[in-house]
FIMARBA-250300 format. One record per residue (C-alpha): residue number from 1; residue in three letters; chain; x, y, z. Coordinates in steps of 0.25 Angstrom, whole numbers. Layout:
N
   k   r c     x     y     z
 NUM ALA A     X     Y     Z
...
//
This chain:
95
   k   r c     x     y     z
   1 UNK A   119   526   400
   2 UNK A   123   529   385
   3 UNK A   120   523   371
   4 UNK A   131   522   361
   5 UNK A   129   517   347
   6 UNK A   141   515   339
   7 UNK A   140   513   323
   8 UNK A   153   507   318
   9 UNK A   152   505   303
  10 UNK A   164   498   296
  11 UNK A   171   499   281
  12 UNK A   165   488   275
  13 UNK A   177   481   273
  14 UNK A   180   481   287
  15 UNK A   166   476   293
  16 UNK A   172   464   301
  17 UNK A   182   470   306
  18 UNK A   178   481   312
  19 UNK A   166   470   317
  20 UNK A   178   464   324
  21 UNK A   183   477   331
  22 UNK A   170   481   335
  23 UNK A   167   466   341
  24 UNK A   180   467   349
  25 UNK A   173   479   357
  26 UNK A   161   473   362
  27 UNK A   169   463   375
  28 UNK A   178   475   381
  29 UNK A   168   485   379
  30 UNK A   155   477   386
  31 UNK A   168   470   396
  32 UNK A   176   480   401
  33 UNK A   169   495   397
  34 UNK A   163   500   407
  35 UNK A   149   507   407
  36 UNK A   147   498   395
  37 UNK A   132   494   395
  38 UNK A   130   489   380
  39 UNK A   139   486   371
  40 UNK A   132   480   358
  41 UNK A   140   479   344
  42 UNK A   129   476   332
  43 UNK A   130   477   317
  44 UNK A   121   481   307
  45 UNK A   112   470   299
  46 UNK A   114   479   287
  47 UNK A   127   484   287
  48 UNK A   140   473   292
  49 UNK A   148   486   293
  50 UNK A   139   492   303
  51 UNK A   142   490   318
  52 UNK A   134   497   331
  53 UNK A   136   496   344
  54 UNK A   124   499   354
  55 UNK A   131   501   367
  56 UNK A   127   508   383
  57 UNK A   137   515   390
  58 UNK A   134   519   405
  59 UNK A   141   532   400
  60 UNK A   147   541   392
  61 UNK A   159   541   400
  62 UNK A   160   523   401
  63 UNK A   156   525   384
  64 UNK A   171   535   383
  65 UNK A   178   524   390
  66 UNK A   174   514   383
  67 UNK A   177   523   368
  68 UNK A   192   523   376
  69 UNK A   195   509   378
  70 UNK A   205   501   372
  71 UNK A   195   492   364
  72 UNK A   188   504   358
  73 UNK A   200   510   354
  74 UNK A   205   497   348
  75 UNK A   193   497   339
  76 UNK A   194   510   334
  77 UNK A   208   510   330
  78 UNK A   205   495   325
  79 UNK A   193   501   315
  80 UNK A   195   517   313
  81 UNK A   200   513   297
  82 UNK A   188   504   296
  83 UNK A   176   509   301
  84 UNK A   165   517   291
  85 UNK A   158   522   304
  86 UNK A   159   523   319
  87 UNK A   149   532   327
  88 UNK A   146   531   339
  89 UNK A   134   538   345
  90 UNK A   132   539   360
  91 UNK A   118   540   364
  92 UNK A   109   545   378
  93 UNK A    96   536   380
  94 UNK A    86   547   382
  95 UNK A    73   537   384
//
């Protein structure tokens, strides 16, 4: 099993709509992509324009798929003009 953190941050003046996107990942991704243990969109008390996702992956492999699906694709051609940050940092539990 993997981790992944994901930090999305958007332009200010885009903060509900890239919220919007980002929302629209959450019921293909936990439906339909397989090897998807957890899937968990949060945003920061301090900062509206900063997203996270805390997700687990069976794999690195189930995690590649799920970057290549339509939906995820959608969203980054819906936000690649309106997004300050997006990092995704894939992580191996060592204890």
């Amino acid at each position: 099993m993997i981790h992944v953190i994901a930090i999305i941050k958007a332009k200010k003046e885009h903060i509900e709509e890239v919220k919007s996107e980002l929302l629209k990942l959450i019921k293909p991704t936990r439906e339909t992509d397989e090897g998807c243990i957890q899937y968990d969109l949060t945003e920061s008390s301090d900062d509206p324009a900063l997203f996270i996702f805390i997700e687990r992956w069976e794999s690195k492999e189930l995690l590649d798929k799920h970057a290549s699906q339509k939906h995820v694709q959608d969203f980054v051609k819906a936000t690649e003009e309106i997004l300050d940050e997006f990092t995704v940092h894939v992580l191996t539990q060592i204890a």
